[in-house]
C-alpha distance (Angstrom), angle and dihedral (degrees) to the residues before:
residue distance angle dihedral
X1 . . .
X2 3.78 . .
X3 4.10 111.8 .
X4 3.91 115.8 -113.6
X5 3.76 83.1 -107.6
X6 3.62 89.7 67.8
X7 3.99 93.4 35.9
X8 3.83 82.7 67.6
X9 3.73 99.0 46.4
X10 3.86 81.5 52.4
X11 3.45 94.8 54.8
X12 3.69 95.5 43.5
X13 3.54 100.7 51.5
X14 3.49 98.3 32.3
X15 4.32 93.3 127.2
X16 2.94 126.6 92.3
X17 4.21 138.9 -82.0
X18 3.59 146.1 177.9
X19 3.93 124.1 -88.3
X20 4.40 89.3 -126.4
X21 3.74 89.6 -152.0
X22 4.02 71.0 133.0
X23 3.82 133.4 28.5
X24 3.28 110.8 -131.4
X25 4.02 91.1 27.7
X26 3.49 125.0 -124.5
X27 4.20 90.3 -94.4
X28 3.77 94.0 72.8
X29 3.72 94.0 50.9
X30 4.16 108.6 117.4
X31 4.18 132.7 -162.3
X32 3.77 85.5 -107.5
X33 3.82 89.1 94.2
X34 3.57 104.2 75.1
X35 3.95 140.7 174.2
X36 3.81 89.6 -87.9
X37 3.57 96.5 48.6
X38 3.84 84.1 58.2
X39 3.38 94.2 49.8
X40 3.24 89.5 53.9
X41 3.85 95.9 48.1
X42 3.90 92.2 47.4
X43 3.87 91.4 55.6
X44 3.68 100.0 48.5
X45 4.02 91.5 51.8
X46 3.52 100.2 124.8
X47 4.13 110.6 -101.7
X48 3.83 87.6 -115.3
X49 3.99 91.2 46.8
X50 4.37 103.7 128.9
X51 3.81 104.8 -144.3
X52 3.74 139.4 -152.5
X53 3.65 128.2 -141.0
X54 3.29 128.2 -144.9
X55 4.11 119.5 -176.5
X56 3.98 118.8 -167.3
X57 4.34 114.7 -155.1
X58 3.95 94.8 -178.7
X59 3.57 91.6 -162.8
X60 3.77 143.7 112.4
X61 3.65 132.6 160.4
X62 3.95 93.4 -143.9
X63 4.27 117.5 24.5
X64 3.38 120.2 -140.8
X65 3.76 115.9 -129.3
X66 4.04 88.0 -141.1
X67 3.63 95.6 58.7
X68 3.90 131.3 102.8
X69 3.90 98.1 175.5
X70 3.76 115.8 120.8
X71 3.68 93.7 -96.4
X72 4.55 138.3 143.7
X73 3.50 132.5 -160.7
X74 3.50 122.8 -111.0
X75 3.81 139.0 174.4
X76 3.45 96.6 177.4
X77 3.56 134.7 56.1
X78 3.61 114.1 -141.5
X79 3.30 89.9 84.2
X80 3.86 94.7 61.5
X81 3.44 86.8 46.7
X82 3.32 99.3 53.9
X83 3.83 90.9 43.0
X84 3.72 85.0 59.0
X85 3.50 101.2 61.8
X86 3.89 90.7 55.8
X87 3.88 85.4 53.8
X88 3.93 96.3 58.9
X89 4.15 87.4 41.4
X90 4.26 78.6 60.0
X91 3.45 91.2 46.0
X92 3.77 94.5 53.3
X93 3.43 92.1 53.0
X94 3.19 104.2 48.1
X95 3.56 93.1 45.1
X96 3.67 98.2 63.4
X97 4.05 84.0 61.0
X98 3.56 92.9 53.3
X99 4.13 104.4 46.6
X100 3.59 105.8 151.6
X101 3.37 104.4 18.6
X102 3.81 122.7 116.9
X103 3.49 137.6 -136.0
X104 3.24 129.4 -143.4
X105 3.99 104.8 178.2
X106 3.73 142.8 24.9
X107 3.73 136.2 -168.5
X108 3.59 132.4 -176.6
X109 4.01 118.3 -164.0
X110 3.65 138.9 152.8
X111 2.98 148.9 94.2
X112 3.96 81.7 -16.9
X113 3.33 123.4 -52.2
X114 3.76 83.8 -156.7
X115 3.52 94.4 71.6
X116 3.78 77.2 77.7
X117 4.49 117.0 108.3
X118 3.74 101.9 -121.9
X119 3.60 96.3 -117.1
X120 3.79 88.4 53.6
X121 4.08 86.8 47.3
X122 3.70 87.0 46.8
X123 4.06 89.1 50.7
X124 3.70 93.5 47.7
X125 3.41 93.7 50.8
X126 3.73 99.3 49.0
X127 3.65 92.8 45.6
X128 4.02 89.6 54.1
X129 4.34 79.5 55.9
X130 3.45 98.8 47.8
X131 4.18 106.0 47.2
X132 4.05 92.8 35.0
X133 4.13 133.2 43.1
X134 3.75 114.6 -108.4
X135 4.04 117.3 -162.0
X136 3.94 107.4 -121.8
X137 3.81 89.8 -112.4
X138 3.84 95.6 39.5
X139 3.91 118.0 152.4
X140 3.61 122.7 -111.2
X141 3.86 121.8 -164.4
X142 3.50 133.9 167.7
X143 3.86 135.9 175.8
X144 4.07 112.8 -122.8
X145 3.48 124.8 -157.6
X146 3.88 97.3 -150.9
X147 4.09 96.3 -159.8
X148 4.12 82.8 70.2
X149 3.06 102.8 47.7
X150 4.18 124.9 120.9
X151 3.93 130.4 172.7
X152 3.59 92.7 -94.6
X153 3.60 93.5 48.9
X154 3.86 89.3 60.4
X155 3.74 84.7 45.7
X156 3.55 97.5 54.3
X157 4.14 94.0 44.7
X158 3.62 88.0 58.6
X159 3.69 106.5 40.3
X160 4.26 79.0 49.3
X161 3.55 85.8 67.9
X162 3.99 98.7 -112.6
X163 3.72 105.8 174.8
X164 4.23 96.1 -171.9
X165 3.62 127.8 14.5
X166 3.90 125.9 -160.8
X167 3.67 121.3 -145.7
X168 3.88 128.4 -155.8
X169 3.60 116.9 -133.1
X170 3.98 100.4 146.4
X171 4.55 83.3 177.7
X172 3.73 133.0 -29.3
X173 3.96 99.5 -135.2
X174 3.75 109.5 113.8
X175 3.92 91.2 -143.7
X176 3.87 91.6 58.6
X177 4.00 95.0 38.2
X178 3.85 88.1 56.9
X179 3.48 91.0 42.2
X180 3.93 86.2 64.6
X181 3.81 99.7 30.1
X182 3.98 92.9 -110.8
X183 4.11 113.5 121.6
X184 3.69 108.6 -176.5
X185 3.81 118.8 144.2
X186 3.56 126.1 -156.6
X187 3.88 98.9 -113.6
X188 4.10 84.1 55.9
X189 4.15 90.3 55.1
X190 3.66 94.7 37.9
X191 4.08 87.2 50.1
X192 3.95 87.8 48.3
X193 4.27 95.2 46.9
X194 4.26 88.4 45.6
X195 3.71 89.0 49.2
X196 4.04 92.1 51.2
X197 3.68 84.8 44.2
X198 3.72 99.7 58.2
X199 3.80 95.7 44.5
X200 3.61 92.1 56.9
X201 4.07 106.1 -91.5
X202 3.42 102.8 123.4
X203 3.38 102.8 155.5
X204 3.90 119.3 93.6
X205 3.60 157.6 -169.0
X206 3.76 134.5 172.3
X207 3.79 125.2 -165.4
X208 4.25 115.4 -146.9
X209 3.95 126.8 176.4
X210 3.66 129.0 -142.9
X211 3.80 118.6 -169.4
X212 4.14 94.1 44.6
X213 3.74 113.7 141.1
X214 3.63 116.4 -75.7
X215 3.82 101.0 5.6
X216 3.26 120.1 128.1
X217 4.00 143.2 -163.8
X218 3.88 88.0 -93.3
X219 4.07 95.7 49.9
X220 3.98 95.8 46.4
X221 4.04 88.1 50.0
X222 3.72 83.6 52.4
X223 4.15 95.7 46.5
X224 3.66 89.0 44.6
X225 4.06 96.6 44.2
X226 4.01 76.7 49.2
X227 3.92 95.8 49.9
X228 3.64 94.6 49.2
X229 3.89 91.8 49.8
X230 3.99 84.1 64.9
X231 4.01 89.4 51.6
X232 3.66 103.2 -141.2
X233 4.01 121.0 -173.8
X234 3.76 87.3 -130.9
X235 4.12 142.1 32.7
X236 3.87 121.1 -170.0
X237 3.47 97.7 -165.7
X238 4.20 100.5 -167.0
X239 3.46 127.5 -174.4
X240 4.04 122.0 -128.6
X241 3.48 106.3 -89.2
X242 4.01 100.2 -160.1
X243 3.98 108.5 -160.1
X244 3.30 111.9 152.2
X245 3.74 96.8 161.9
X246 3.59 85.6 70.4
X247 3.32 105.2 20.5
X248 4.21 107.3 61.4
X249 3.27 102.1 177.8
X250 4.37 87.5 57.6
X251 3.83 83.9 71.1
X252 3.87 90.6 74.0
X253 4.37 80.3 68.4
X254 3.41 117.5 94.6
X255 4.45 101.3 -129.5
X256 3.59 80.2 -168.0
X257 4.21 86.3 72.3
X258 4.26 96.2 43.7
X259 3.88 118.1 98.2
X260 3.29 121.8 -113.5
X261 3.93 132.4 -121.5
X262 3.77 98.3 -74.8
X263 3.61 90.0 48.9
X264 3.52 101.6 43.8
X265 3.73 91.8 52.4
X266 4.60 81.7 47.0
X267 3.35 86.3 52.0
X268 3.63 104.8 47.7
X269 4.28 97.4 43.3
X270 3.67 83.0 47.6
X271 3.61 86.8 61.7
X272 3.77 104.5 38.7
X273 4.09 83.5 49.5
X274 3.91 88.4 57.0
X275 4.15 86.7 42.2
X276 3.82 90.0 52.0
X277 3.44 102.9 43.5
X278 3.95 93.6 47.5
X279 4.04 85.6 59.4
X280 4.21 100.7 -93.1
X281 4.00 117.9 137.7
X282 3.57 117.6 -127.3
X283 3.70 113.3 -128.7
X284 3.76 127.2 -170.3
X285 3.88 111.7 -54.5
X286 3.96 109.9 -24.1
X287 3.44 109.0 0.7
X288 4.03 138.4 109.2
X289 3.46 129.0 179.7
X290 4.08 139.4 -177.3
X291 4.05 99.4 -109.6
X292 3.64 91.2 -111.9
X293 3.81 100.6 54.4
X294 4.11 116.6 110.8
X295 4.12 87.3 -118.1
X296 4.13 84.0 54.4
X297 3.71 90.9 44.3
X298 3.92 86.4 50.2
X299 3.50 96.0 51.2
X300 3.18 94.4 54.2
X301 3.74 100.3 46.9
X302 4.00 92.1 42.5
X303 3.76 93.3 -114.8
X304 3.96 95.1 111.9
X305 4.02 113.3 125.5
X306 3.91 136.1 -156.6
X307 4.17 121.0 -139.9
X308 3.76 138.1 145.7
X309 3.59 85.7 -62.1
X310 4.10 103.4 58.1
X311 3.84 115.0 -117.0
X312 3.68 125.3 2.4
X313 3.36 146.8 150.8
X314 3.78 92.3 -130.9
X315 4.07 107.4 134.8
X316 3.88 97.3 171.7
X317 4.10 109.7 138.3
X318 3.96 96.2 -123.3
X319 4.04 129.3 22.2
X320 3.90 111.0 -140.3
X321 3.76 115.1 -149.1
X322 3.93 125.7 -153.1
X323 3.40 136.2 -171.8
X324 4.02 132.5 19.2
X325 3.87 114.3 -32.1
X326 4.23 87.0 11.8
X327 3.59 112.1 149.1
X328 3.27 125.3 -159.4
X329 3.58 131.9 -169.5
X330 4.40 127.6 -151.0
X331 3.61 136.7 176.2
X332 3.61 90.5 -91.3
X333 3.84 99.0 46.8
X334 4.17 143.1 -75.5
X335 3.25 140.3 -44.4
X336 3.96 135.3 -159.6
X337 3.57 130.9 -160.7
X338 4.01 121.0 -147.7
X339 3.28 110.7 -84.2
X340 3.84 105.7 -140.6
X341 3.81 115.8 88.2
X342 3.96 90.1 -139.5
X343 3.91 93.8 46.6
X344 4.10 84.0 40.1
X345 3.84 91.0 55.0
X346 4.28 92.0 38.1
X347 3.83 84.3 60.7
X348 3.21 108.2 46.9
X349 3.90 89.8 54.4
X350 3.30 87.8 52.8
X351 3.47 105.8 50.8
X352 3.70 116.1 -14.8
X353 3.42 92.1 -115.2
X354 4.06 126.4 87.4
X355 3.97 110.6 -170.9
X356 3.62 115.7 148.9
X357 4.17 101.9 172.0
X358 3.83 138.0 -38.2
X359 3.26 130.0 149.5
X360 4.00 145.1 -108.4
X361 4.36 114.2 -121.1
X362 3.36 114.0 -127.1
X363 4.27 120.9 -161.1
X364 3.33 90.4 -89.7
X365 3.89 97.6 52.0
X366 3.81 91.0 56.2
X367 3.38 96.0 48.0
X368 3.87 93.8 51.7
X369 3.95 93.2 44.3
X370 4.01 91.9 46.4
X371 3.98 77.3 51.4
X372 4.14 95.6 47.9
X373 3.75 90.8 35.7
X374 3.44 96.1 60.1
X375 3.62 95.4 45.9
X376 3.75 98.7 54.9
X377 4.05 80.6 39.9
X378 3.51 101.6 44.8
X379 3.45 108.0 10.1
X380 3.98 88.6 -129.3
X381 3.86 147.4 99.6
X382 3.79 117.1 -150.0
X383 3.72 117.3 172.6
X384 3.98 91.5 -164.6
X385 3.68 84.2 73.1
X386 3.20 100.5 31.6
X387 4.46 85.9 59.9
X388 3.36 88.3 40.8
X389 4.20 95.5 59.4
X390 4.06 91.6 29.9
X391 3.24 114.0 28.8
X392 3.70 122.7 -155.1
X393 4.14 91.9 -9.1
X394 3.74 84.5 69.0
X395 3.65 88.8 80.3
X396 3.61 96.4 73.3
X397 3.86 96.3 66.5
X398 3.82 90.4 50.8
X399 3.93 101.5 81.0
X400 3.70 82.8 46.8
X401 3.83 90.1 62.1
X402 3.97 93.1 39.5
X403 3.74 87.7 51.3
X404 4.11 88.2 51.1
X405 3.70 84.7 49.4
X406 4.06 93.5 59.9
X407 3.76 103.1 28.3
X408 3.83 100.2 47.7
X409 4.11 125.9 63.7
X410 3.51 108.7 -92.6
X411 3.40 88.2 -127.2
X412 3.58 91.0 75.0
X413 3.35 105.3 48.4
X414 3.96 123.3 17.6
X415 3.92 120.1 -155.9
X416 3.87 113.5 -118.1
X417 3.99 136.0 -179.5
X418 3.99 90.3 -76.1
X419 3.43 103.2 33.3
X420 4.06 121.3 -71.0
X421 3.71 145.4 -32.5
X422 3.96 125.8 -147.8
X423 3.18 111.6 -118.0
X424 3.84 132.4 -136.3
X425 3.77 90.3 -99.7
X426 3.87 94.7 45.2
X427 4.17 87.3 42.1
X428 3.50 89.2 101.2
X429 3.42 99.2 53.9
X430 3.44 99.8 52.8
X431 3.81 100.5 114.9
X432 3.52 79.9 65.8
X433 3.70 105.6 46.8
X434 4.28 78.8 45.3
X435 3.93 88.1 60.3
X436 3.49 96.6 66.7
X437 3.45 96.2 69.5
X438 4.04 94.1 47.8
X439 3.57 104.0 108.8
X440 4.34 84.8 -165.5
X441 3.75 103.3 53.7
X442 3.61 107.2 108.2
X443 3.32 97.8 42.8
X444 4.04 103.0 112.5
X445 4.10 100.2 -82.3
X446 3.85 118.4 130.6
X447 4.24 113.1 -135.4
X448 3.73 125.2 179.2
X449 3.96 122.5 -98.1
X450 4.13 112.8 -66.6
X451 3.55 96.4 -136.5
């Protein structure tokens, strides 16, 4: 049970806040980023400039009612295929703007990517290495969907190249995986993370929920007892985001089912307790990681990062987005492709390009997201480093930490040298603690509940 300490952090921040896997979030992007500001962007990368890749397959063949990614339903697969031809078209395109440039990373999510024939995986995948320039040692990482996943699938992910895979589990309690249309038994994921194993992808991650309608403290002990029988390097341990304003198909869940704020926060120590004690490293808000993985090492040395994809270790200068919905982020701002697959496809005939708003950083914007990052990184503010980066402009975030330092409980934040760290007790509250640096948040945008 959750200490009355806690119960009044609860009740205190129990609004909501953004995610900050971006600073300024995706809600104050505007049209006036178009495709030929991106061109633009993408040819004045400098030559040296590392890049990241992100690839988005907005497909699955069964949607789950908890989910708020950009994804459709589809039972048949010309569709995908034809969606994939309008992906490589992007690719070209964008390649011929990047020549010389290397990247260092890719990731593929969704949807799920595994929906994906291996030959066409195979295809997509070689096309990627043959219009851009991939590092030697470049990361791979795609998101699986275990429940479609075949022998020849696992084939094709490793003869691809994949270097880590991350596996959806969200819980393993039948009641709560019909209560969100997702059946996936253990001996299915366990058959998926052996079969990675043996063809030579070793490295990890698995993705669990708390929150979800009708789990309880009991069921997410279970999943995560269950999670850390199948040894992953990493745990994202999210927590329901319920949004059903933007995400339709989240009306199909009964809110009456989800645990509330006390819970929630129960649910989610529980599991970090279980993560800890079974050797995992606890890193910024939902993460866990085996002490010797590179997002541990990070951690540790202050060099973790936050994009579109949570925590990672990814340093490249500019993140390249393909596909519909893709965002992509530059040193002069983001970018956002169209989110519908049919507009997607309609502009990429059209022009090659895809870019439906983003949105150009100004001083002030880098400032606050070094600020935010750092935070949801770090779990600290130090206005040393802050001076150091910024200059004089740092000045204006510091009465915002001195006024965290007097209005909060002081056991949720403690006041160091620089400034503050969160502490263990205020970790899960960080989102909130982040927001008071966001210079945007009360202008009109919706976010899911902070805690």
């Amino acid at each position: 049970m959750i200490d009355d300490c806690a119960r009044k952090l609860v009740k205190k921040f129990s609004g909501s806040a953004p995610r900050y896997t971006s600073y300024p979030t995706a809600p104050n992007f505007s049209a006036e980023i178009t495709d030929g500001v991106y061109s633009d962007w993408l040819q004045t990368l400098p030559p040296e400039a590392q890049l990241s890749i992100y690839a988005h397959i907005p497909f699955c063949d069964t949607l789950c009612w908890f989910c708020a990614c950009r994804a459709q339903g589809t039972k048949i697969y010309p569709p995908v295929q034809r969606y994939l031809s309008f992906l490589m078209r992007e690719i070209d395109q964008v390649a011929e703007l990047l020549e010389g440039r290397k990247a260092v990373q890719m990731h593929w999510g969704g949807g799920s990517p595994t929906i994906l024939e291996p030959t066409d995986f195979l295809a997509l995948a070689a096309h990627f290495r043959s219009r851009l320039d991939f590092a030697p040692d470049a990361d791979f990482d795609v998101e699986i969907d275990p429940r479609d996943m075949t022998s020849s699938k696992l084939d094709g992910v490793a003869a691809a190249g994949v270097t880590r895979a991350s596996l959806g589990v969200q819980d393993f309690s039948p009641e709560v995986q019909h209560a969100v249309n997702r059946i996936q038994s253990f001996d299915t994921t366990k058959r998926v993370v052996d079969g990675l194993r043996e063809r030579g992808v070793r490295r990890l991650n698995i993705d669990a929920l708390y929150g979800l309608p009708k789990q309880t403290l009991e069921r997410v002990e279970r999943t995560i007892d269950l999670v850390i029988e199948l040894a992953p390097d990493r745990v994202a341990l999210f927590g329901y985001a319920h949004v059903p304003w933007m995400a339709k198909r989240q009306k199909l869940i009964d809110a009456s089912s989800l645990p509330e704020g006390e819970e929630r926060v129960e649910q989610a120590e529980a599991a970090a307790a279980k993560l800890r004690a079974a050797g995992y490293q606890r890193i910024g808000l939902d993460h866990f990681a085996r002490p010797d993985d590179p997002m541990a090492i990070a951690a540790t040395n202050g060099d973790l990062k936050r994009n579109f994809q949570g925590y990672t270790v990814d340093s490249a200068e500019a993140l390249i987005g393909f596909g519909a919905s893709a965002i992509g982020k530059l040193p002069q701002g983001y970018v956002q492709n169209v989110p519908a697959t049919a507009a997607y496809q309609r502009r990429i005939e059209d022009s090659g390009f895809a870019i439906e708003r983003g949105l150009k950083l100004s001083a002030d914007d880098r400032m606050r997201g070094y600020v935010i990052e750092r935070l949801m990184c770090d779990l600290t503010f130090d206005r040393n480093d802050l001076k150091a980066i910024f200059g004089e402009r740092a000045t204006t975030m510091i009465p915002i930490a001195e006024h965290l330092l007097r209005s909060l409980p002081q056991e949720t934040i403690s006041r160091t040298n620089g400034g503050f760290r969160v502490t263990e007790t205020g970790r899960p509250f960080v989102r909130n603690i982040a927001a008071e640096f966001d210079a945007y948040l009360n202008q009109g945008a919706r976010y899911s509940r902070a805690v």
